[in-house]
Each structure stands twice: as structure tokens, then as C-alpha cells.
N, CA, C and O atoms as a printed pandas DataFrame, in Angstrom:
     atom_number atom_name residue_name chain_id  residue_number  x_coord  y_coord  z_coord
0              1         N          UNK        A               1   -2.653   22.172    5.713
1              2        CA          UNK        A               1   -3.912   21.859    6.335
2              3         C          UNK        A               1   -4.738   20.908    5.460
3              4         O          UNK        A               1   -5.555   20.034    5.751
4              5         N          UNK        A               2   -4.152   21.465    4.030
5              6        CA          UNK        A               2   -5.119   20.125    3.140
6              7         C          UNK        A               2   -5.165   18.731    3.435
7              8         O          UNK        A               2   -6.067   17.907    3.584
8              9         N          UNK        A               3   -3.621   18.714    3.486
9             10        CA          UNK        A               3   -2.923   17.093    3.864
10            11         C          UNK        A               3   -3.881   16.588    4.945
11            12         O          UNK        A               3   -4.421   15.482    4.927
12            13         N          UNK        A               4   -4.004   17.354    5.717
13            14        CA          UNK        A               4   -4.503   16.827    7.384
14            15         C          UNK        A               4   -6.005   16.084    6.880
15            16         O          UNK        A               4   -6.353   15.051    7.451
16            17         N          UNK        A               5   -6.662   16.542    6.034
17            18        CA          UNK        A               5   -7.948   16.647    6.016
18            19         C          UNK        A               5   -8.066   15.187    4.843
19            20         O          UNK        A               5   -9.131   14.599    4.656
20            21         N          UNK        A               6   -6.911   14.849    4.239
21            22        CA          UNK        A               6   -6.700   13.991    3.596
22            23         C          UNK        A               6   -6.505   12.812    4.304
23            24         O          UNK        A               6   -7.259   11.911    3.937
24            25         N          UNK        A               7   -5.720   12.521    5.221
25            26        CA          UNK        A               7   -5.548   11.273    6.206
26            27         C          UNK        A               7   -6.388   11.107    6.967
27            28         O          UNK        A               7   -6.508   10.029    7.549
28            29         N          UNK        A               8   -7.216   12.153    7.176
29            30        CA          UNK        A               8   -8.315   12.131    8.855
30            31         C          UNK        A               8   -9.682   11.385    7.425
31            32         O          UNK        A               8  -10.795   10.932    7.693
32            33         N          UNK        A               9   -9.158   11.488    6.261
33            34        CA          UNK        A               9  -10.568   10.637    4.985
34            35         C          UNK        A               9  -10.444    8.981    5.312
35            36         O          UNK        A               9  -11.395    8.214    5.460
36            37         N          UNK        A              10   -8.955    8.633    5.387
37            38        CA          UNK        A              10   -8.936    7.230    5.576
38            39         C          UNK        A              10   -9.692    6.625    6.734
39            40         O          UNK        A              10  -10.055    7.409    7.611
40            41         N          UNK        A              11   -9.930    5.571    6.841
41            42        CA          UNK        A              11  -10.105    4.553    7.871
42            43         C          UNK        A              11   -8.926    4.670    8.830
43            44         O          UNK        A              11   -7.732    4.774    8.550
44            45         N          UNK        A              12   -9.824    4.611   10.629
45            46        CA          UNK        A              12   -8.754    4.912   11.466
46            47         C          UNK        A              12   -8.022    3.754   11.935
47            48         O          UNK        A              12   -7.074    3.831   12.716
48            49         N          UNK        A              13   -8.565    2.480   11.353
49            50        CA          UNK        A              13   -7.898    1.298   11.555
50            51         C          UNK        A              13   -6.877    1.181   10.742
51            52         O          UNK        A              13   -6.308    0.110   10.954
52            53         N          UNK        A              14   -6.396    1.780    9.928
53            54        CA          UNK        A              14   -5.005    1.992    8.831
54            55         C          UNK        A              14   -4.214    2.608    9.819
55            56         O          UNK        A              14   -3.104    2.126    9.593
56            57         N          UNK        A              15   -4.086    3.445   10.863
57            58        CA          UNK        A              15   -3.034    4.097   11.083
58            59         C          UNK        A              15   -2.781    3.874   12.958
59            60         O          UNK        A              15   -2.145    4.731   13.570
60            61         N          UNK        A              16   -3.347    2.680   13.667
61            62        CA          UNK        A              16   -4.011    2.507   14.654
62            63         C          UNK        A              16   -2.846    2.186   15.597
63            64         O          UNK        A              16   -2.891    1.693   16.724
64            65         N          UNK        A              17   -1.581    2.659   14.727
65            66        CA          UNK        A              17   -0.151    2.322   16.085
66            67         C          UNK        A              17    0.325    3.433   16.055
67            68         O          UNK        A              17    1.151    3.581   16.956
68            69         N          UNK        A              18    0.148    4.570   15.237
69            70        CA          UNK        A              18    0.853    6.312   14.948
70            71         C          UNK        A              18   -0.281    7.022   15.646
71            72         O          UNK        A              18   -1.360    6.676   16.127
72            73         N          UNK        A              19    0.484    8.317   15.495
73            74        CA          UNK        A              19   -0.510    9.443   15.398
74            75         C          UNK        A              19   -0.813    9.976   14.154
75            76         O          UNK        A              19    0.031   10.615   13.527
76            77         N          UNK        A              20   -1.575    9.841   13.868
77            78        CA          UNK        A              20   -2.483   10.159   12.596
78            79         C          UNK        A              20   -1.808   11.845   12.464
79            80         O          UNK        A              20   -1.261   12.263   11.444
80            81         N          UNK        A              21   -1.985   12.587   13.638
81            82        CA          UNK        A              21   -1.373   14.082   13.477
82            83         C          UNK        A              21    0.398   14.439   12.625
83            84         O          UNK        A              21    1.018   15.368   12.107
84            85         N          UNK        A              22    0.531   13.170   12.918
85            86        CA          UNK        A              22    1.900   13.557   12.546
86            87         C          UNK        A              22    2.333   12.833   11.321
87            88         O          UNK        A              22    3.531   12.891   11.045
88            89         N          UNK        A              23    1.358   12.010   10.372
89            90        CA          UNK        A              23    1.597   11.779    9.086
90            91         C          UNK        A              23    1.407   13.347    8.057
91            92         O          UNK        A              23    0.653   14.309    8.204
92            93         N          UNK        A              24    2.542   13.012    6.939
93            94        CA          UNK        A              24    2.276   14.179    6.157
94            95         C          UNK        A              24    2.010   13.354    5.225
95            96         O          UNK        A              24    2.502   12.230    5.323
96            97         N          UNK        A              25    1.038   13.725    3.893
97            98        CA          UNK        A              25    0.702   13.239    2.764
98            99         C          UNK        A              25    1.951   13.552    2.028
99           100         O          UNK        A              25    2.146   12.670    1.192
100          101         N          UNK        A              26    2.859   14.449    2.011
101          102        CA          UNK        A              26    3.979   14.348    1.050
102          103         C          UNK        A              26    4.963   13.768    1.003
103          104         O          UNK        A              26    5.660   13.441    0.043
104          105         N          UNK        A              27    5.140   13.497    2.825
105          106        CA          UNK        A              27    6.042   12.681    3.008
106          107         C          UNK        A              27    6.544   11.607    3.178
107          108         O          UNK        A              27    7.665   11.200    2.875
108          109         N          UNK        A              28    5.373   10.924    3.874
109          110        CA          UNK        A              28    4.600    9.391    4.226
110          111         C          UNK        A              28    3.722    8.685    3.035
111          112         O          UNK        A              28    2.807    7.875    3.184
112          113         N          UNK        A              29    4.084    9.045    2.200
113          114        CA          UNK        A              29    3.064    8.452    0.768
114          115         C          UNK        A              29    3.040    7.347    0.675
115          116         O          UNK        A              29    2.096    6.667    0.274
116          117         N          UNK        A              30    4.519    6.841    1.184
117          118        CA          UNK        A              30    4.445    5.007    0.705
118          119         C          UNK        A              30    3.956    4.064    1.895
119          120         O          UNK        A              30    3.374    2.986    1.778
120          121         N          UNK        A              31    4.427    4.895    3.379
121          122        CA          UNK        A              31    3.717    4.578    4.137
122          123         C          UNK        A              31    2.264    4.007    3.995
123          124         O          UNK        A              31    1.867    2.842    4.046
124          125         N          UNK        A              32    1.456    5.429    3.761
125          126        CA          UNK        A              32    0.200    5.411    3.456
126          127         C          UNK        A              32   -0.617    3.829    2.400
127          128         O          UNK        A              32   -1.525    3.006    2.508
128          129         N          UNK        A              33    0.366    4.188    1.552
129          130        CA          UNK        A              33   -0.026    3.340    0.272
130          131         C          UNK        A              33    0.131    2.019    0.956
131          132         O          UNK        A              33   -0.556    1.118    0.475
132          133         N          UNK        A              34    0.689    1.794    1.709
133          134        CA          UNK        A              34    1.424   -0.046    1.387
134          135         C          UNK        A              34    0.268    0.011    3.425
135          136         O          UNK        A              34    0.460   -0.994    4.109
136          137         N          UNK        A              35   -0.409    0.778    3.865
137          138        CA          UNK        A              35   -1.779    0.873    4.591
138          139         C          UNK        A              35   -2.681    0.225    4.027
139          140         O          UNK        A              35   -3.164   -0.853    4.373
140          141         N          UNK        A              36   -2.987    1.023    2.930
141          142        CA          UNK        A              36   -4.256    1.386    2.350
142          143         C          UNK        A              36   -4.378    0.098    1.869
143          144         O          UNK        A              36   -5.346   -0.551    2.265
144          145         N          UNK        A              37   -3.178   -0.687    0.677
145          146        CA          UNK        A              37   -2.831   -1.811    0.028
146          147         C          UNK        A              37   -3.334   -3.059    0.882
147          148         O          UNK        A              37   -4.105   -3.968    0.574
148          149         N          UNK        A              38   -2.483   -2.735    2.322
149          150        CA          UNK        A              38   -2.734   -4.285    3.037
150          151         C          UNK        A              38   -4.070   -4.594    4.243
151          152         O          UNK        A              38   -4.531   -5.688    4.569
152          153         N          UNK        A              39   -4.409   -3.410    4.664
153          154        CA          UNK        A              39   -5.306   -3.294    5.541
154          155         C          UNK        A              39   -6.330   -2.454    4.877
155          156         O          UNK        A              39   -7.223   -2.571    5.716
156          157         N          UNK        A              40   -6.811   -1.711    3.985
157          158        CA          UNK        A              40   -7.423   -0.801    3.416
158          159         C          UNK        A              40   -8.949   -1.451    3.154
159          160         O          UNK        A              40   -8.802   -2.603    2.748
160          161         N          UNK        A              41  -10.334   -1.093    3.253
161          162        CA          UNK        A              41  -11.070   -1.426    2.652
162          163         C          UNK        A              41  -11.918   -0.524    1.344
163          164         O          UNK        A              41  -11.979    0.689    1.144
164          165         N          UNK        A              42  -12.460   -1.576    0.660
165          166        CA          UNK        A              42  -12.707   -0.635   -0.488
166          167         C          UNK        A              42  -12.666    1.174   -0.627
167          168         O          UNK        A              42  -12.211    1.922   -1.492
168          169         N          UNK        A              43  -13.366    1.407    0.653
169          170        CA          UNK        A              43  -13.572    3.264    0.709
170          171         C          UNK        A              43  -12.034    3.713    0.825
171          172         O          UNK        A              43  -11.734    4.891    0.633
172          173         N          UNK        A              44  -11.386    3.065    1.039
173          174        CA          UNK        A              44   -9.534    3.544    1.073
174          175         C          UNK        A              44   -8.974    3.474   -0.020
175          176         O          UNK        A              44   -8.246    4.280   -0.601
176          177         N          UNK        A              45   -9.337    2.465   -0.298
177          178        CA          UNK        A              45   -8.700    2.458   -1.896
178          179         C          UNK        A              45   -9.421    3.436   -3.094
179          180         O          UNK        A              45   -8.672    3.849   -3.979
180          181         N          UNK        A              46  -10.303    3.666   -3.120
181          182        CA          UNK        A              46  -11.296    4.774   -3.895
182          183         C          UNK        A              46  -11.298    6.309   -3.420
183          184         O          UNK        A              46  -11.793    7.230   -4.070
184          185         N          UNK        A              47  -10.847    6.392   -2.542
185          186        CA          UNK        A              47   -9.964    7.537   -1.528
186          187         C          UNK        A              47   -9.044    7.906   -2.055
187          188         O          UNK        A              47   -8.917    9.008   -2.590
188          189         N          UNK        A              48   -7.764    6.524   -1.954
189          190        CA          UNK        A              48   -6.518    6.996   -2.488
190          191         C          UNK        A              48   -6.650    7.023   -4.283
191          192         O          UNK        A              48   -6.607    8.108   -4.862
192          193         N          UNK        A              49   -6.756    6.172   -4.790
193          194        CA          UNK        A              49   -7.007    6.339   -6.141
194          195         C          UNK        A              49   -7.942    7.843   -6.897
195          196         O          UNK        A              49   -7.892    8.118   -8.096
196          197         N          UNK        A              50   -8.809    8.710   -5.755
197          198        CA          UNK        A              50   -8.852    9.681   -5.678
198          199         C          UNK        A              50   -7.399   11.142   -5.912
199          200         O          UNK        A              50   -7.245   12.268   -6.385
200          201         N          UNK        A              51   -6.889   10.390   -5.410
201          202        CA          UNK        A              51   -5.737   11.354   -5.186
202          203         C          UNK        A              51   -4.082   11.026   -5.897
203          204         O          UNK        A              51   -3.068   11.705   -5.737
204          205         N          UNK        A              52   -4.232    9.861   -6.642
205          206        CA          UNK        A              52   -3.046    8.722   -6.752
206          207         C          UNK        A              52   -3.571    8.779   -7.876
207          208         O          UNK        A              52   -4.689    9.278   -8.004
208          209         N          UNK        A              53   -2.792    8.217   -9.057
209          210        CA          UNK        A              53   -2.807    7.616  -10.147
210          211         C          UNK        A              53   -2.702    6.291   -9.913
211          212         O          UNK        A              53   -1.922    6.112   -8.978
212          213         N          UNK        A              54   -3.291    4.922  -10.496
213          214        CA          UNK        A              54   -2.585    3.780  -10.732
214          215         C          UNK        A              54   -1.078    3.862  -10.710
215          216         O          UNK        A              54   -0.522    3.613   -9.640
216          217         N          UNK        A              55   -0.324    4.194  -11.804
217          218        CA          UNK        A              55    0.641    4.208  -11.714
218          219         C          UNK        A              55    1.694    4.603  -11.147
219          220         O          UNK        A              55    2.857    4.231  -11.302
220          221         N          UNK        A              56    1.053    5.718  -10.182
221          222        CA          UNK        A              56    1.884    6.453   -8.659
222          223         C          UNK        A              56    1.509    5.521   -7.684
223          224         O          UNK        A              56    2.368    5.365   -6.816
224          225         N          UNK        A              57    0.721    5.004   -7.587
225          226        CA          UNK        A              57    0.402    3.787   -6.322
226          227         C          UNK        A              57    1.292    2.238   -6.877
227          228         O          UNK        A              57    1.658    1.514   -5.951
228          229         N          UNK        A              58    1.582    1.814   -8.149
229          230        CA          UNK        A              58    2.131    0.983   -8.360
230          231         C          UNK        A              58    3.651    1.460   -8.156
231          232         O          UNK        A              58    4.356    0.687   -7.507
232          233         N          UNK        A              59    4.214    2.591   -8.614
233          234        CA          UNK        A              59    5.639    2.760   -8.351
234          235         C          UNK        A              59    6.170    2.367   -6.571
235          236         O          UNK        A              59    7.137    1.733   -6.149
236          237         N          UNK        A              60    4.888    3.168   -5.769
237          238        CA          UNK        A              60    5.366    2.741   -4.272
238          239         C          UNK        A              60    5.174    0.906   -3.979
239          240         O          UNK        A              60    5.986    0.229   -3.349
240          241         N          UNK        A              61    4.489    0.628   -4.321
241          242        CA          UNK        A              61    4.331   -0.770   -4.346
242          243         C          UNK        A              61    5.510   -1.348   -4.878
243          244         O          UNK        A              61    5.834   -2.446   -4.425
244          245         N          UNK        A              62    6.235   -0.810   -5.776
245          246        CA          UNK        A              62    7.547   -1.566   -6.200
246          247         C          UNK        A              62    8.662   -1.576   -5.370
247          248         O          UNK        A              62    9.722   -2.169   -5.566
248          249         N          UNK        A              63    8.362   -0.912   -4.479
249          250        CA          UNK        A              63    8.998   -0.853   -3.232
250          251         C          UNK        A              63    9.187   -1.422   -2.216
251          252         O          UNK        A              63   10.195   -1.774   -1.603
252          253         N          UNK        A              64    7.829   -1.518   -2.018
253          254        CA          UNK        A              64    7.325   -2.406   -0.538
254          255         C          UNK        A              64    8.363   -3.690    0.008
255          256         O          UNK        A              64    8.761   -4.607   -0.711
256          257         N          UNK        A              65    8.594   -3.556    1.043
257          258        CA          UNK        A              65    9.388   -5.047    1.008
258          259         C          UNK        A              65    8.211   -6.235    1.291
259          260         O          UNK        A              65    8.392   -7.254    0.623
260          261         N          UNK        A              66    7.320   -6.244    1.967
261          262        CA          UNK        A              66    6.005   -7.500    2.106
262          263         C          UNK        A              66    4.652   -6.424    1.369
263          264         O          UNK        A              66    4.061   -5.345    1.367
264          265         N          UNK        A              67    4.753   -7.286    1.013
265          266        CA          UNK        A              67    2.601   -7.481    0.526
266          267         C          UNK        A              67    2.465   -8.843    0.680
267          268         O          UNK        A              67    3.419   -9.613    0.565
268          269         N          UNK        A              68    1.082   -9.269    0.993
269          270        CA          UNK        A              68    0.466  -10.495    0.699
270          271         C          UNK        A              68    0.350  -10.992   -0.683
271          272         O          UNK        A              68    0.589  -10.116   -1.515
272          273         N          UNK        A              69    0.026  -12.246   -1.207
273          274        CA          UNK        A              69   -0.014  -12.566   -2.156
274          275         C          UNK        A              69   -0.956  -12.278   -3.094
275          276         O          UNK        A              69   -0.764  -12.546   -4.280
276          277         N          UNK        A              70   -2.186  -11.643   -2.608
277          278        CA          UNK        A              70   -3.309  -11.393   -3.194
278          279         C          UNK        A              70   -3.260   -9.764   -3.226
279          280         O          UNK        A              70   -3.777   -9.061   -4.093
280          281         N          UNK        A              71   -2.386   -9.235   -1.876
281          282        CA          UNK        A              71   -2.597   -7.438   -2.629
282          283         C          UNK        A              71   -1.124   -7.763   -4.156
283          284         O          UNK        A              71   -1.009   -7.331   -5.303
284          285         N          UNK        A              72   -0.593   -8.369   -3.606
285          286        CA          UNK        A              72    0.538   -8.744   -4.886
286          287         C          UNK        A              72   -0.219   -8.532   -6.138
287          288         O          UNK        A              72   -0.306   -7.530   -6.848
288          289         N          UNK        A              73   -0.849   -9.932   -6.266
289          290        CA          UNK        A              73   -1.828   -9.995   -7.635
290          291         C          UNK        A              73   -2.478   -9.235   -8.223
291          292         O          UNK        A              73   -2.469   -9.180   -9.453
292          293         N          UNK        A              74   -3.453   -8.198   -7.192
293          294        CA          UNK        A              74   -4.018   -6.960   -7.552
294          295         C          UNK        A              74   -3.519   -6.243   -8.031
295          296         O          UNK        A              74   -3.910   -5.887   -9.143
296          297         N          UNK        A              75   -2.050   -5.486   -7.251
297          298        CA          UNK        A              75   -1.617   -3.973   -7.758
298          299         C          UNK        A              75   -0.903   -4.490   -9.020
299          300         O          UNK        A              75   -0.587   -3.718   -9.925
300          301         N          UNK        A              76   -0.661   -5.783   -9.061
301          302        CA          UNK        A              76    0.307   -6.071  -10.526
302          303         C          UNK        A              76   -0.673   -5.961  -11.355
303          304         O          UNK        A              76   -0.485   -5.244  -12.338
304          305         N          UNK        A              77   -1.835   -6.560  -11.209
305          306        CA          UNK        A              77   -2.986   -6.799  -12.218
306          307         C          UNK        A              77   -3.332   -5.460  -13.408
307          308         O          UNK        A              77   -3.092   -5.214  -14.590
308          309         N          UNK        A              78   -4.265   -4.624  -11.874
309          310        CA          UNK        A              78   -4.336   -3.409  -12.319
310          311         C          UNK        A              78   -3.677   -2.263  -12.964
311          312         O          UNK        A              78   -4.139   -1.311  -13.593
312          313         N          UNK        A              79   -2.186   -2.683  -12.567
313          314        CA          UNK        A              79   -1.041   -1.454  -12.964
314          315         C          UNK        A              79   -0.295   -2.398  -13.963
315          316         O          UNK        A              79    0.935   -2.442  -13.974
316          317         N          UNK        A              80   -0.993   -3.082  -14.724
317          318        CA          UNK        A              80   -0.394   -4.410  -15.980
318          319         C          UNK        A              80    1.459   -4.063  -15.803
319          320         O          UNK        A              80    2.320   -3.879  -16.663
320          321         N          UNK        A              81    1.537   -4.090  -14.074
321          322        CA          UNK        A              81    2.953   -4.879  -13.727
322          323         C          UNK        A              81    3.187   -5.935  -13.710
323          324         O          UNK        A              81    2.562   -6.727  -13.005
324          325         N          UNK        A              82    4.352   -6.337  -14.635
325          326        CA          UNK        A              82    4.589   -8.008  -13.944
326          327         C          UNK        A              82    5.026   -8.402  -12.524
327          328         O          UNK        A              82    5.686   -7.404  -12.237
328          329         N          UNK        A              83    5.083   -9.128  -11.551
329          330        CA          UNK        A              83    4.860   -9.513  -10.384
330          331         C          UNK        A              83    6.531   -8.932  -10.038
331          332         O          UNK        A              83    6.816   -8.019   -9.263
332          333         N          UNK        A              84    7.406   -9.685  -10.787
333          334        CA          UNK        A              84    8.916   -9.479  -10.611
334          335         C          UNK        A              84    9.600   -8.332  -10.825
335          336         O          UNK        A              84   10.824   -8.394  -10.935
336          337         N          UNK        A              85    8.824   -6.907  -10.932
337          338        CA          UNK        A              85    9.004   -5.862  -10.788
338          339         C          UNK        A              85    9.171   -5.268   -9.394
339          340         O          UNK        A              85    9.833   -4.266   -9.126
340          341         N          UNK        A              86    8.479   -6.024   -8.546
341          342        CA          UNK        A              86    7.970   -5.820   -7.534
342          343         C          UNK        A              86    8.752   -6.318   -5.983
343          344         O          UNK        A              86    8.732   -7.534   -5.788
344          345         N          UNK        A              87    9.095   -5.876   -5.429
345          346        CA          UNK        A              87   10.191   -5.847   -4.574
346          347         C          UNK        A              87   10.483   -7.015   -3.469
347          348         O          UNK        A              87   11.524   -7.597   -3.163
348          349         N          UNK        A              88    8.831   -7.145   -2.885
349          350        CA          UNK        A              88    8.112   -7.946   -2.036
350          351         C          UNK        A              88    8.384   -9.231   -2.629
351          352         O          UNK        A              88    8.992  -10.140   -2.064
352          353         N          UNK        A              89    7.732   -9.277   -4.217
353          354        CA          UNK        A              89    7.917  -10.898   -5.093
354          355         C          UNK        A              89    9.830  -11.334   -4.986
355          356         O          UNK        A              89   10.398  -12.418   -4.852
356          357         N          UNK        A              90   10.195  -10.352   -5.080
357          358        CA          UNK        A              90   11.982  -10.638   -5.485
358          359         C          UNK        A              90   12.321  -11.213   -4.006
359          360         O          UNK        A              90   13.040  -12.211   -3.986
360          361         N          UNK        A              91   11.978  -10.806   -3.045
361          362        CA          UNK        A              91   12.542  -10.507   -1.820
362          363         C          UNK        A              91   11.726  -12.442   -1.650
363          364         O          UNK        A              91   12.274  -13.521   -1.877
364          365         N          UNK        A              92   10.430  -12.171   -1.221
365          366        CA          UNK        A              92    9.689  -13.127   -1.121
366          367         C          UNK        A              92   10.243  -14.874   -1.858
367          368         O          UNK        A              92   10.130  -16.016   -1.412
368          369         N          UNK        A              93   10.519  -14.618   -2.447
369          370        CA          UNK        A              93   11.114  -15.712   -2.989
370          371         C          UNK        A              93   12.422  -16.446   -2.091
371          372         O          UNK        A              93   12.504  -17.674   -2.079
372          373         N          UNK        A              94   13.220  -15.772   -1.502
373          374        CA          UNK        A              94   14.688  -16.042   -1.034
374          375         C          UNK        A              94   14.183  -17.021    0.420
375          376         O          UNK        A              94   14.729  -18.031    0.863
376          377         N          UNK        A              95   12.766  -16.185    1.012
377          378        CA          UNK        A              95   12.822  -16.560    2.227
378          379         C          UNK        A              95   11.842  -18.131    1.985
379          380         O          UNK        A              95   10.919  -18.136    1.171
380          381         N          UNK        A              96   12.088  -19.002    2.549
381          382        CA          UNK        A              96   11.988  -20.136    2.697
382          383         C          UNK        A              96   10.607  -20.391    3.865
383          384         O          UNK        A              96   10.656  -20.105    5.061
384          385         N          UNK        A              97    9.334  -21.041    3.087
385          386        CA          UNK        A              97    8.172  -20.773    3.754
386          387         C          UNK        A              97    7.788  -22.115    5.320
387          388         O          UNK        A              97    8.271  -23.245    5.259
388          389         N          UNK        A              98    7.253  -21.850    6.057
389          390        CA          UNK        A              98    6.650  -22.733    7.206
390          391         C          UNK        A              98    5.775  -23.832    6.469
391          392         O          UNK        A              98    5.170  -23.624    5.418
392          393         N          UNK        A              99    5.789  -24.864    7.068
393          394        CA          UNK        A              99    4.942  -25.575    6.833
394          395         C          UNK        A              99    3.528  -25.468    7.123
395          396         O          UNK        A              99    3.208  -25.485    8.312
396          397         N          UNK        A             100    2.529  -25.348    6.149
397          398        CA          UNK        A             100    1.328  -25.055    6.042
398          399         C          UNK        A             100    0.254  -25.999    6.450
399          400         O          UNK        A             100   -0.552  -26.315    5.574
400          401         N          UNK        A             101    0.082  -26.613    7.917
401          402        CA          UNK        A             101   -1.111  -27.965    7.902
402          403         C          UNK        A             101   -2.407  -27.646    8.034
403          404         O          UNK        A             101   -3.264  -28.530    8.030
């Protein structure tokens, strides 16, 4: 019941294609995180970092297959990861970008 009371804290625009009822905090963590990371506003992130260590929010982040370039910069920043730890940067690299006008 704790869990429940933990996800219903986030912003309901983080979870706005699920049912919020059926996330578990133990199980959905990275889910959550790589939410909070790309769509999250400040009160989400001070939420989760509530409940997260830096360094438990950077391990799921090493995961992620996309982040943007700027949640990139952040979670590396803060969690003094280098970028190429990071799953999204490794991955990100291979794929070959659109032209930007």
C-alpha cells in the first residue's frame, strides 16, 4: 500500500498511457526513473531523489536505451558518470542523425 501512495506523489502526466494502479515501485523502478528523467518536472525529481539515491537513479539510467541529450548531460553530471557508461550514449552513436534545418 506504501508503493501505491508513492506513484499517486508523481505527476500524472509521467504515467498518462498506463494505469498508474498497476505500477509497482519494486518492480517498475526503471520504468519510473527513465519517466521522471525525460518528462519529470522539478517536484519529480525531488520526489524521486527522495526515495533514490543518486547513484540508484544513475545505475537505471545506465540502462536506458534513449535519453535526450540534455537529461544525458545531467544524470552523467550529477552521478560524476562519464557519458559512455551510459547505454543511450553507446547506442546513440551507431544511429545516424536527420538532417536538422
Amino acid at each position: 500500500m506504501v508503493q501505491d501512495s508513492i506513484i499517486n506523489q508523481f505527476s500524472s502526466h509521467l504515467f498518462w498511457d498506463i494505469d498508474r494502479d498497476k505500477l509497482d515501485w519494486n518492480v517498475h523502478r526503471m520504468y519510473i526513473v527513465e519517466r521522471v528523467l525525460e518528462y519529470g518536472v522539478l517536484s519529480d525529481w525531488k520526489l524521486l531523489r527522495s526515495y533514490m539515491s543518486i547513484e540508484e537513479i544513475a545505475s537505471y539510467a545506465k540502462k536506458i536505451r534513449q535519453l535526450d541529450p540534455k537529461t544525458l548531460s545531467f544524470i552523467s553530471t550529477i552521478s560524476n558518470t562519464p557519458k559512455e557508461e551510459f547505454r543511450c550514449y553507446t547506442t546513440q552513436q551507431s544511429i545516424p542523425r536527420h538532417w536538422n534545418f
